[in-house]
TIRO-2110 file (N, C-alpha, C; in Angstrom, 1 decimal):
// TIRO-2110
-46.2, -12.9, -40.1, N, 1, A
-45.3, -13.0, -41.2, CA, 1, A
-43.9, -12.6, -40.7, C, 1, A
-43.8, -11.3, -40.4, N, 2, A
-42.4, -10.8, -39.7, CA, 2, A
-42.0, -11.9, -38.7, C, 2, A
-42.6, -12.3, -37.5, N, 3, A
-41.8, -13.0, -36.6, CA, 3, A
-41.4, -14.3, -37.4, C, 3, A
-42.5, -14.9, -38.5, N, 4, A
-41.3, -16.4, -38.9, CA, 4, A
-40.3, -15.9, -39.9, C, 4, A
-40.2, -14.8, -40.2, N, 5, A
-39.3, -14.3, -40.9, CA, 5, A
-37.8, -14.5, -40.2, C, 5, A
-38.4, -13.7, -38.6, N, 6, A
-37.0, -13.7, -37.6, CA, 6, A
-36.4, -14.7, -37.3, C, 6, A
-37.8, -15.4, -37.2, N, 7, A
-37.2, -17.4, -36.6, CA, 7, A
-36.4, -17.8, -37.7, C, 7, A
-36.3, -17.8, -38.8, N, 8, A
-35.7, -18.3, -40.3, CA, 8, A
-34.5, -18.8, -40.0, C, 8, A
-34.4, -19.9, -40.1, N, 9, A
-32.8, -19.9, -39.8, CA, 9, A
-32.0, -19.2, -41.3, C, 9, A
-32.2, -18.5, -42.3, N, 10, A
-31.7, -17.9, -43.2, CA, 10, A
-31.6, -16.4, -43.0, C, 10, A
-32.6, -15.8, -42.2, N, 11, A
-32.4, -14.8, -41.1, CA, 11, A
-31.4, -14.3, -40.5, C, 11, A
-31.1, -15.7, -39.5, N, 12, A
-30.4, -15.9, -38.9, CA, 12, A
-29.2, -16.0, -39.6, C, 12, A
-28.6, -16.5, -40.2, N, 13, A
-27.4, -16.7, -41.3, CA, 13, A
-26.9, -15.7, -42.0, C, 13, A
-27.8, -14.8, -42.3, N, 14, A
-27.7, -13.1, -42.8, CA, 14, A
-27.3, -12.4, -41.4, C, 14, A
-28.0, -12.5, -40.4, N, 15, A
-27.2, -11.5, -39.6, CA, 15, A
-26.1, -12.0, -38.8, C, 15, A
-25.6, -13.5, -38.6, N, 16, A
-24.1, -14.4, -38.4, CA, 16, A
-23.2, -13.4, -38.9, C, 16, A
-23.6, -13.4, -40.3, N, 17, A
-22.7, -13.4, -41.7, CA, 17, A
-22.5, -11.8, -41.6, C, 17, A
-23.5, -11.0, -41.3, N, 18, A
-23.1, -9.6, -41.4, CA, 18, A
-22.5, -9.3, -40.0, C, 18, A
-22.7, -9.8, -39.3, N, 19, A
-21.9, -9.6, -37.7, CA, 19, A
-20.4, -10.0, -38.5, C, 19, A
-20.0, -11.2, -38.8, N, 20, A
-18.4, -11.7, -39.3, CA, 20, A
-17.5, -11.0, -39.7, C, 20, A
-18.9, -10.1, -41.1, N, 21, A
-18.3, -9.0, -42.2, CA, 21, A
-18.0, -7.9, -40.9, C, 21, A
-18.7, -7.1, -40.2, N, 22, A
-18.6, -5.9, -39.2, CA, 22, A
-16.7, -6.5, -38.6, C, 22, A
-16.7, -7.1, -38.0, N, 23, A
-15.7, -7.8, -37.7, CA, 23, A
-15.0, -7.6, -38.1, C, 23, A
-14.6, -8.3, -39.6, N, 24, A
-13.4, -8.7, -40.1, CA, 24, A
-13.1, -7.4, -40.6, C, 24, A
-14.1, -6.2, -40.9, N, 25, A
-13.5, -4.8, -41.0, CA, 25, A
-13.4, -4.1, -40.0, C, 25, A
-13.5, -4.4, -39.2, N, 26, A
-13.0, -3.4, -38.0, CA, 26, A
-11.5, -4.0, -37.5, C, 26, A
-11.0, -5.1, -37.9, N, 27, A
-9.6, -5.7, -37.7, CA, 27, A
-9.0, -5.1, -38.2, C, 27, A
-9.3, -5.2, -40.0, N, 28, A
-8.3, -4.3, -40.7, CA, 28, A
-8.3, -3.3, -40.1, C, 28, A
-9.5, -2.5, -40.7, N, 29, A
-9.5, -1.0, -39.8, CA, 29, A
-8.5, -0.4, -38.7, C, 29, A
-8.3, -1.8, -37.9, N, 30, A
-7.3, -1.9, -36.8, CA, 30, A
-5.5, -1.9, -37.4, C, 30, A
-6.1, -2.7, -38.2, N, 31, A
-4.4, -3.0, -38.9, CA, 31, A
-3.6, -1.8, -39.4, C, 31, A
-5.0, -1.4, -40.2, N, 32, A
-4.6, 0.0, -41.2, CA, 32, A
-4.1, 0.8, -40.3, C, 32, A
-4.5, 0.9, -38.9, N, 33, A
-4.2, 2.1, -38.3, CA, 33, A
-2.8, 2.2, -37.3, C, 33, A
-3.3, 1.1, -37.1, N, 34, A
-1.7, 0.5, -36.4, CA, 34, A
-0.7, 1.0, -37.3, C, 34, A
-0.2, 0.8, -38.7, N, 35, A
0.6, 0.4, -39.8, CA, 35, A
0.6, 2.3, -40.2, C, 35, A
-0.5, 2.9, -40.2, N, 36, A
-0.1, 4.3, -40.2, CA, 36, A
0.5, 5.0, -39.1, C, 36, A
0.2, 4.6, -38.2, N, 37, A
1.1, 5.0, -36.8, CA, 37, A
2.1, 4.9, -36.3, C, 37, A
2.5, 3.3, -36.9, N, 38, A
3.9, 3.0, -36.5, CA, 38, A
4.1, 2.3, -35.6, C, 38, A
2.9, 2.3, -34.9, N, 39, A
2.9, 1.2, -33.8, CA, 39, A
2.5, -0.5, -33.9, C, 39, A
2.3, -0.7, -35.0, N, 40, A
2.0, -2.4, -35.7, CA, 40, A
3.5, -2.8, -35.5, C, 40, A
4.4, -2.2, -35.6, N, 41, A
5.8, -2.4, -35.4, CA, 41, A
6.4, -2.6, -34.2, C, 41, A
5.8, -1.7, -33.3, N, 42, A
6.3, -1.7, -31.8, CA, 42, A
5.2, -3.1, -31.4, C, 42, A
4.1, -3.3, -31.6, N, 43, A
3.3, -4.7, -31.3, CA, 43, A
4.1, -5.6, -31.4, C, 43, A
4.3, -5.8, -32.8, N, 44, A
5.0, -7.3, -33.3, CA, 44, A
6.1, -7.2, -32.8, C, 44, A
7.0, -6.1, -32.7, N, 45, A
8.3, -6.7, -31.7, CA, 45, A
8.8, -6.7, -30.3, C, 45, A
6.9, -6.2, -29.8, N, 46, A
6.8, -6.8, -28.5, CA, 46, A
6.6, -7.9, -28.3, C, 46, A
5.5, -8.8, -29.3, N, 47, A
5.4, -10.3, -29.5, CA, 47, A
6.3, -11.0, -29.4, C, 47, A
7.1, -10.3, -30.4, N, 48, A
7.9, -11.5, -30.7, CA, 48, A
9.3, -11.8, -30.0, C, 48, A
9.6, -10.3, -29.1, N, 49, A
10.4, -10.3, -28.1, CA, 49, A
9.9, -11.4, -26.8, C, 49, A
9.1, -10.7, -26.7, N, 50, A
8.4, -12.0, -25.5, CA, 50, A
7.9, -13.3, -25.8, C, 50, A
7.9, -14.0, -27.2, N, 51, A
8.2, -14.9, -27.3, CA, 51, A
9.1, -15.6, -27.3, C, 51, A
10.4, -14.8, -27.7, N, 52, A
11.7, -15.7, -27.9, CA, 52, A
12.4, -15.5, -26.9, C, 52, A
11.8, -14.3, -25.8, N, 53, A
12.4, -14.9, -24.1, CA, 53, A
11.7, -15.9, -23.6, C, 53, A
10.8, -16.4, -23.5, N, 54, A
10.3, -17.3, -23.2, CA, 54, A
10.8, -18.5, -23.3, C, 54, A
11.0, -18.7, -24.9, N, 55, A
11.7, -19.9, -25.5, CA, 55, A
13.1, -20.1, -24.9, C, 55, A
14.0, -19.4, -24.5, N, 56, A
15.0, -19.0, -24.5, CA, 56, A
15.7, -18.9, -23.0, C, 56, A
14.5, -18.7, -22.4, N, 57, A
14.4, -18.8, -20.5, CA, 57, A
14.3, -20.2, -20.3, C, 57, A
15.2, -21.3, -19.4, N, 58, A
15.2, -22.3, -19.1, CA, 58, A
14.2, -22.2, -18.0, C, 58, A
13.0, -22.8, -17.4, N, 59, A
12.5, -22.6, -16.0, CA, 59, A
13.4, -23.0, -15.1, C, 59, A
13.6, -22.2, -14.1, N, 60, A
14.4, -22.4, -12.8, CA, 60, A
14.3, -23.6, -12.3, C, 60, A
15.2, -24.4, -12.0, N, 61, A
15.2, -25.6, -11.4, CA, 61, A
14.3, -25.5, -9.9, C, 61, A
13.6, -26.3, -9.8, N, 62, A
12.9, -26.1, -8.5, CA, 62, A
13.9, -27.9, -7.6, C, 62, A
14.1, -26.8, -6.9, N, 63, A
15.1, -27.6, -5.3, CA, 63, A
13.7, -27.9, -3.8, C, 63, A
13.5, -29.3, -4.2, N, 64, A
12.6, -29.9, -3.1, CA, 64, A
13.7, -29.7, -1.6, C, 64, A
12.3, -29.0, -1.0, N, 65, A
12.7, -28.9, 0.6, CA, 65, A
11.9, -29.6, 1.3, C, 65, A
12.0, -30.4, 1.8, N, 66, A
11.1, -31.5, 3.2, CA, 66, A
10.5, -30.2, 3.8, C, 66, A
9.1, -30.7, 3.7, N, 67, A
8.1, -29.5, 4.4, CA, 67, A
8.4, -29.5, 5.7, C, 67, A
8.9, -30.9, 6.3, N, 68, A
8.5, -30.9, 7.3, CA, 68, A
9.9, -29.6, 8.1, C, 68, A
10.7, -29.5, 7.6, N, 69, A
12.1, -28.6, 7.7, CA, 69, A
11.7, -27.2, 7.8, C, 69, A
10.5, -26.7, 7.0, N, 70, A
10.2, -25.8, 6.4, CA, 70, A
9.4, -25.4, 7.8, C, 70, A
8.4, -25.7, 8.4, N, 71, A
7.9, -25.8, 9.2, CA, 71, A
8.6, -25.3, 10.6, C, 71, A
9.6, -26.0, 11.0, N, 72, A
10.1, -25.6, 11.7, CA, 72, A
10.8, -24.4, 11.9, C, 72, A
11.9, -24.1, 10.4, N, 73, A
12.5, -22.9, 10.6, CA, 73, A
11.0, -21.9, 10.6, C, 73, A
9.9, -21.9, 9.6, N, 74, A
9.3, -20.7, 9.7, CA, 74, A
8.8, -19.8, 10.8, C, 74, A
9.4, -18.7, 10.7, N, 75, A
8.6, -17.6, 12.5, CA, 75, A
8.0, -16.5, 11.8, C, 75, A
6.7, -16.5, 11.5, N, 76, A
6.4, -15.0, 10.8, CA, 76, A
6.4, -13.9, 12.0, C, 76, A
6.9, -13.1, 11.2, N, 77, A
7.8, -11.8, 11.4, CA, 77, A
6.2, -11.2, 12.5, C, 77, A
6.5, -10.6, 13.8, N, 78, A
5.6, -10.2, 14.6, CA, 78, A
6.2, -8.5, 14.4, C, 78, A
5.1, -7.8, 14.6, N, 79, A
5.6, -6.2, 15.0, CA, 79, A
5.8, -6.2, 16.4, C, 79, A
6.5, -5.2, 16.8, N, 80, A
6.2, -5.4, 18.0, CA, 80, A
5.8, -4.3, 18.5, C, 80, A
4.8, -4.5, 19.6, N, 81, A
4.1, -3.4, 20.4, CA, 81, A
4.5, -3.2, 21.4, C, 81, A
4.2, -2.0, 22.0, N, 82, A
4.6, -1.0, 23.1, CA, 82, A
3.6, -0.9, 24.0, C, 82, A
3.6, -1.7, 25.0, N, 83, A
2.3, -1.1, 26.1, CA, 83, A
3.2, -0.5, 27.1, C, 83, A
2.0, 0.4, 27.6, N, 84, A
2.4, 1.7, 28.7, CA, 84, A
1.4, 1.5, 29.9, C, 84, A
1.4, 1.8, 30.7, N, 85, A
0.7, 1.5, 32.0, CA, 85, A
0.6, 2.9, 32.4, C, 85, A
-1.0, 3.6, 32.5, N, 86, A
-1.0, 4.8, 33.3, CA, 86, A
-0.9, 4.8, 34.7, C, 86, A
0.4, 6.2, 35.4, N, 87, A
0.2, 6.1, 36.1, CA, 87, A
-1.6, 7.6, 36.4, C, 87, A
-1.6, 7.8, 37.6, N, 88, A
-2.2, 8.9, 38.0, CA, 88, A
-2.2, 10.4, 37.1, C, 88, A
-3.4, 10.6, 36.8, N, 89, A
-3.6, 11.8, 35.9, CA, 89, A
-2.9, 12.0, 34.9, C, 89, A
-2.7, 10.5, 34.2, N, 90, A
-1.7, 10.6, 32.6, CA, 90, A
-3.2, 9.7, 31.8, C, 90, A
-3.1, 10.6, 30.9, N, 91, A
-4.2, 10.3, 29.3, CA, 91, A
-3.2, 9.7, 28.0, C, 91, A
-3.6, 9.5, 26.8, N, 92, A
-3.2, 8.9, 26.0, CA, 92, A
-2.0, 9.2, 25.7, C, 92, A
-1.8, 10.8, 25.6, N, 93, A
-1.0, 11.8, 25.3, CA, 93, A
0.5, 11.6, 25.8, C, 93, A
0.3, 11.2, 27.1, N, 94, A
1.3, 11.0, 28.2, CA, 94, A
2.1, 10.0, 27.8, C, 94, A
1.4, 8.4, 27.6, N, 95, A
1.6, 7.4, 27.5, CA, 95, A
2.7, 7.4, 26.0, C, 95, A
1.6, 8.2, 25.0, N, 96, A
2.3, 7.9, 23.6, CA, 96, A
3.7, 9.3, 23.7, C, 96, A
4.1, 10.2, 24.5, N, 97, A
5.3, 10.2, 24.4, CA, 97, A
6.4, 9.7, 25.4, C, 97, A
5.8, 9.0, 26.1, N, 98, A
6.7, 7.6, 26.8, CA, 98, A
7.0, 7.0, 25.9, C, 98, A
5.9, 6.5, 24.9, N, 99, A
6.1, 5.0, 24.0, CA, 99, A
7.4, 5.7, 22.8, C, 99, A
7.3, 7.3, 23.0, N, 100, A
8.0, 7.7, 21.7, CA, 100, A
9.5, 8.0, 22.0, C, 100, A
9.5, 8.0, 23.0, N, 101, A
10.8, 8.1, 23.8, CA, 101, A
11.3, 6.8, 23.7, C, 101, A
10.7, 5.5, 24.1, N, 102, A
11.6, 4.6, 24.4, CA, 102, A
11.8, 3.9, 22.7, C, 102, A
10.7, 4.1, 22.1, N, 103, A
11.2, 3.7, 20.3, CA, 103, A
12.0, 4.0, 19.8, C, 103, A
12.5, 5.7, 20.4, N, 104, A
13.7, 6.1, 19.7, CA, 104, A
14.9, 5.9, 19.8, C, 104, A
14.6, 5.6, 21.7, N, 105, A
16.0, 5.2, 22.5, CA, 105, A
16.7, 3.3, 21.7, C, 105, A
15.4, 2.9, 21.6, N, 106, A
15.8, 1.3, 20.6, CA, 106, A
16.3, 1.3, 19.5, C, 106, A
15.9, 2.4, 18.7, N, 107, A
16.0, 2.0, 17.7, CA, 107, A
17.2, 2.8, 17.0, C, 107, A
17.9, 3.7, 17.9, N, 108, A
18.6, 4.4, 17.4, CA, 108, A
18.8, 4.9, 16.0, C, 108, A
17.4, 5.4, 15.9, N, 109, A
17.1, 6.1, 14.8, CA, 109, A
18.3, 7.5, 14.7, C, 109, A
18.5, 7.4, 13.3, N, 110, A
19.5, 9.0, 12.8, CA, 110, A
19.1, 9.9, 12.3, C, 110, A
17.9, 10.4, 13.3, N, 111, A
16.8, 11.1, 12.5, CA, 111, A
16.7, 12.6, 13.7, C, 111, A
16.6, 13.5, 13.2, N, 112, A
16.9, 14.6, 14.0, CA, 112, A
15.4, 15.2, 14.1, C, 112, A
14.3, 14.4, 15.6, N, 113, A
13.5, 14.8, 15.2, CA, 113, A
13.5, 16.4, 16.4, C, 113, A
12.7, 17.5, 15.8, N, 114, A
12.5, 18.8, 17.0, CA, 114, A
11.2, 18.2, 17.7, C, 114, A
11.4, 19.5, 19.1, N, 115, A
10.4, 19.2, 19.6, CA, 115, A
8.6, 19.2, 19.2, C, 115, A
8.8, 20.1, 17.9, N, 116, A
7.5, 20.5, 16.8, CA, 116, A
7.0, 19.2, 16.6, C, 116, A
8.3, 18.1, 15.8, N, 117, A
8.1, 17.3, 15.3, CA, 117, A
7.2, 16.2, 16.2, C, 117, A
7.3, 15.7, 17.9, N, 118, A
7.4, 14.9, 18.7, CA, 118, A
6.0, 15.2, 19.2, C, 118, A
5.7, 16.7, 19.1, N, 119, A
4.6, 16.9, 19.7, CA, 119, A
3.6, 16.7, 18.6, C, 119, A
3.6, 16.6, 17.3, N, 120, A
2.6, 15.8, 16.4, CA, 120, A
3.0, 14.4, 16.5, C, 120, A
3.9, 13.9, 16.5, N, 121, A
3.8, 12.3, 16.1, CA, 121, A
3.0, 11.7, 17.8, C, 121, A
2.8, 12.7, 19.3, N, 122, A
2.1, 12.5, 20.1, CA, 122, A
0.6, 12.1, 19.8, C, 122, A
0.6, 14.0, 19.2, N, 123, A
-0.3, 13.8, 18.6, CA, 123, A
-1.4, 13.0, 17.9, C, 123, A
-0.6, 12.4, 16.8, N, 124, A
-1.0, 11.6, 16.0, CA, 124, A
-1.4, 10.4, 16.3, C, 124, A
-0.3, 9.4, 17.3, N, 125, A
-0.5, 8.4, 18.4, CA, 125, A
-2.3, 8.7, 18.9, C, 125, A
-1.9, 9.6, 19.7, N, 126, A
-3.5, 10.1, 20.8, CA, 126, A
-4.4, 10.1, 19.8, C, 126, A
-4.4, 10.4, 18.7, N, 127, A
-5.6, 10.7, 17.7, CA, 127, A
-6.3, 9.1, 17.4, C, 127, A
-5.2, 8.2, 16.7, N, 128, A
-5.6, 6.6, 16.1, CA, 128, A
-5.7, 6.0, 17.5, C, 128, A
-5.5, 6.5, 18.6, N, 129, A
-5.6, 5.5, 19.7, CA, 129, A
-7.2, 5.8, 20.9, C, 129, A
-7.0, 7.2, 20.4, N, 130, A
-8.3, 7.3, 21.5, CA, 130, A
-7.5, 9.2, 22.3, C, 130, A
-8.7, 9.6, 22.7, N, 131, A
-8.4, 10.7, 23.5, CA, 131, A
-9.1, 11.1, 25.0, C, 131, A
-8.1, 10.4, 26.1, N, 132, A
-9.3, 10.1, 27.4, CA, 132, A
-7.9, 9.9, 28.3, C, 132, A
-8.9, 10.2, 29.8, N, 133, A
-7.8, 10.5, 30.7, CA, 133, A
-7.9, 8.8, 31.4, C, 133, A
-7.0, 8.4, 31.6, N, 134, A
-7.2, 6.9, 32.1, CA, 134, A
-6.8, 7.0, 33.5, C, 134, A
-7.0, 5.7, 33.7, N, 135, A
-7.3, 5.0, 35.0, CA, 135, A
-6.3, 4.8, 35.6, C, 135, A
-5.3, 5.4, 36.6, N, 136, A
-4.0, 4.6, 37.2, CA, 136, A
-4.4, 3.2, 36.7, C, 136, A
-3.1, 2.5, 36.3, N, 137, A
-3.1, 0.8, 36.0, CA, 137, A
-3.6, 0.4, 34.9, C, 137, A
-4.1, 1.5, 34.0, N, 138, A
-4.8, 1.1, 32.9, CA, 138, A
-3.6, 1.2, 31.6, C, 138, A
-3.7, 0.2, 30.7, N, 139, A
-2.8, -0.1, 29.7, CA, 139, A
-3.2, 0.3, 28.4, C, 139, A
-2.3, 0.8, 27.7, N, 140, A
-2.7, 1.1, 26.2, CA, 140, A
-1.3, 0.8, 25.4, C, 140, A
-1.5, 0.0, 24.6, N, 141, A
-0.6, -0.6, 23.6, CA, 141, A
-0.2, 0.3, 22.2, C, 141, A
0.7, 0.9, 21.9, N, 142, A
0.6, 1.4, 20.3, CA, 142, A
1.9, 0.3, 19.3, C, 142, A
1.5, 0.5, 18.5, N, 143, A
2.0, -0.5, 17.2, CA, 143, A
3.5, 0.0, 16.7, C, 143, A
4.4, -0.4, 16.2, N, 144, A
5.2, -0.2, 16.0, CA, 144, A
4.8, 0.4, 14.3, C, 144, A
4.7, -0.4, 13.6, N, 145, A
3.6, 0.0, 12.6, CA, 145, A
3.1, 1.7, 13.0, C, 145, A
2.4, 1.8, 13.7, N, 146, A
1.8, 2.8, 13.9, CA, 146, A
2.7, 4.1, 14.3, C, 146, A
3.7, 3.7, 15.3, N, 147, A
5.1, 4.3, 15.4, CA, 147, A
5.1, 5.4, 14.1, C, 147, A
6.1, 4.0, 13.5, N, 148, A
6.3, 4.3, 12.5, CA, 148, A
5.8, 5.2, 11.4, C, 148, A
4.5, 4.9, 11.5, N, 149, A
3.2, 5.8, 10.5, CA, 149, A
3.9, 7.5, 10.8, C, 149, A
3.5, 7.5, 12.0, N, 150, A
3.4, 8.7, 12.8, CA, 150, A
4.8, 9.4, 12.4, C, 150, A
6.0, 8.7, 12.4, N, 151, A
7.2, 9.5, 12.3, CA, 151, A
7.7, 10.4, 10.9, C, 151, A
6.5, 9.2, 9.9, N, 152, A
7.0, 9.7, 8.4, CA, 152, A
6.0, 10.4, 8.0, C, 152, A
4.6, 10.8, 8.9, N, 153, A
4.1, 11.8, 8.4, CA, 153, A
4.7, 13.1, 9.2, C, 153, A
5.2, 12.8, 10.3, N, 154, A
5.7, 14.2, 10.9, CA, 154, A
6.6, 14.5, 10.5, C, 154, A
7.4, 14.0, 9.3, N, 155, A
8.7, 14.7, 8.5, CA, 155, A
8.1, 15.4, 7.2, C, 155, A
7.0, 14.9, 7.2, N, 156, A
6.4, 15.6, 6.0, CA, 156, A
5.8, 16.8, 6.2, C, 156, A
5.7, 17.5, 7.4, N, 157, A
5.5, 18.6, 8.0, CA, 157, A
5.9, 19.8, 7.1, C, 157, A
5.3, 20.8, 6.9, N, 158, A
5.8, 22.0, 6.2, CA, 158, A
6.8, 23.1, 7.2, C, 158, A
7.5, 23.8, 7.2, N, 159, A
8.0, 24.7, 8.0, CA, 159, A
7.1, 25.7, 8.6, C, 159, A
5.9, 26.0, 7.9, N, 160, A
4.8, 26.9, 8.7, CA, 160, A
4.4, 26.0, 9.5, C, 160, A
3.9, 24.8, 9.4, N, 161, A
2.9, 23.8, 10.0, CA, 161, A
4.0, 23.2, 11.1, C, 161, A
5.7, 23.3, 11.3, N, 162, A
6.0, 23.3, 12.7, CA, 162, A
6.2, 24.2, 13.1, C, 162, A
5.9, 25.9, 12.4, N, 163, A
6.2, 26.9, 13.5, CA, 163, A
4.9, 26.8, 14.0, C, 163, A
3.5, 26.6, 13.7, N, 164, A
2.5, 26.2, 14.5, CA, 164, A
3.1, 25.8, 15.4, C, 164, A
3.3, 25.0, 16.0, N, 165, A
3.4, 23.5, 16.3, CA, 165, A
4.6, 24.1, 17.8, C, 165, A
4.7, 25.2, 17.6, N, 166, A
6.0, 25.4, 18.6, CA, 166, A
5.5, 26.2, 19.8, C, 166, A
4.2, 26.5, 19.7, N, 167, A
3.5, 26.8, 20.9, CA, 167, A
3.3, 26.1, 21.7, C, 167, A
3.1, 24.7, 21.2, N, 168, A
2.6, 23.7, 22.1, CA, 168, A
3.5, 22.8, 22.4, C, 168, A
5.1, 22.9, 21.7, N, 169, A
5.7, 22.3, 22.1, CA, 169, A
6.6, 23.0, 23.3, C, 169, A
6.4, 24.5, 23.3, N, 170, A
6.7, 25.2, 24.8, CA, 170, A
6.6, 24.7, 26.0, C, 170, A
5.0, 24.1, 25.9, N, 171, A
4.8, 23.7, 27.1, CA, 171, A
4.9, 22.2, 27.7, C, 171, A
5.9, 21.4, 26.6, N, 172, A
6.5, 20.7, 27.6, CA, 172, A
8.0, 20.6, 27.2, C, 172, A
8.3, 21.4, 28.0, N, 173, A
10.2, 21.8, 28.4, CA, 173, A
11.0, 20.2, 28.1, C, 173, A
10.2, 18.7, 28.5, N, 174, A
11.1, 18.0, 28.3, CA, 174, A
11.4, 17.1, 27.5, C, 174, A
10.8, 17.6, 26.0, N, 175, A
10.8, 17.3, 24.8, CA, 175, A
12.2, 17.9, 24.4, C, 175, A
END
C-alpha cells in the first residue's frame, strides 16, 4: 500500500508543490535580508550599472588583417639561454657564476648586487640545475628565466641571511 502510495502521481504533485513552496520562501527570505542589510541596493545598482554599460558600450570595430600577413610578421618571443662549456675541474657552480657574470655584463642591470648576494643566486643556479663535477667539454645551459628567478629571490635575502652568506663568499676574492 505505501509503495503505490509513492508511485501516485498525486504524491508526486504534493512533494513538486512543497519543493516550489520551500523555494519561493527561501527567495523572499533572501529578499528580506538583502533589504535589511542594505545590500538589495548595492545588487540592483550593480545590475543595473552593468547593464546600461553594456547597452551603452559600442563593440570595438574589429579591423580584418590577411592571415596570411599575420603569419609572417609573427616571431614568438624565445628566452634566451646561456650555455657554458666545462673546462677541467669546474662543476655546476663554476659554470653558473660564469653564466652570472656574463647576464649582468648584457644586461646592464642597475642593480647593486654584493658578493653575499652572487654567491646565492650561484647557489640557487647549482641547486635547479644539478650538483656534480663535469667533464672537460661538457655543456650545461641555464635559462634566462631561471637567471632571473634566482636574482629576485636573492634580493629578498634578509640582512642576517647575507651576513651568513659572507663566509662563503670570502672564499672567492673574485666576486
Amino acid at each position: 500500500m505505501e509503495l503505490a502510495l509513492l508511485k501516485s502521481k498525486t504524491f508526486q504533485n504534493i512533494i513538486f508543490g512543497a519543493l516550489i513552496a520551500v523555494l519561493a520562501l527561501a527567495s523572499i527570505g533572501m529578499i528580506v535580508y538583502l533589504q535589511r542589510t542594505g545590500r538589495i541596493t548595492q545588487l540592483l545598482t550593480g545590475l543595473v550599472g552593468r547593464i546600461a554599460l553594456k547597452e551603452e558600450t559600442p563593440p570595438p570595430a574589429v579591423e580584418e588583417v590577411p592571415t596570411e600577413k599575420l603569419e609572417e610578421e609573427f616571431v614568438p618571443p624565445t628566452p634566451k639561454v646561456y650555455e657554458k662549456e666545462a673546462e677541467k675541474g669546474e662543476g655546476i657552480t663554476h659554470l653558473a657564476r660564469k653564466t652570472l657574470e656574463e647576464y649582468l655584463a648584457e644586461t646592464e642591470m642597475e642593480i647593486n648586487l654584493t658578493p653575499e648576494h652572487k654567491v646565492f643566486i650561484e647557489d640557487y643556479l647549482k641547486d635547479k640545475t644539478g650538483d656534480r663535477w663535469l667533464k672537460p667539454g661538457e655543456k650545461i645551459s641555464f635559462s634566462e628565466e631561471l637567471i632571473v628567478e634566482a636574482i629576485n629571490e636573492a634580493l629578498k635575502l634578509t640582512p642576517e641571511q647575507l651576513n651568513n652568506l659572507k663566509k662563503y663568499s670570502a672564499l672567492v676574492p673574485s666576486l
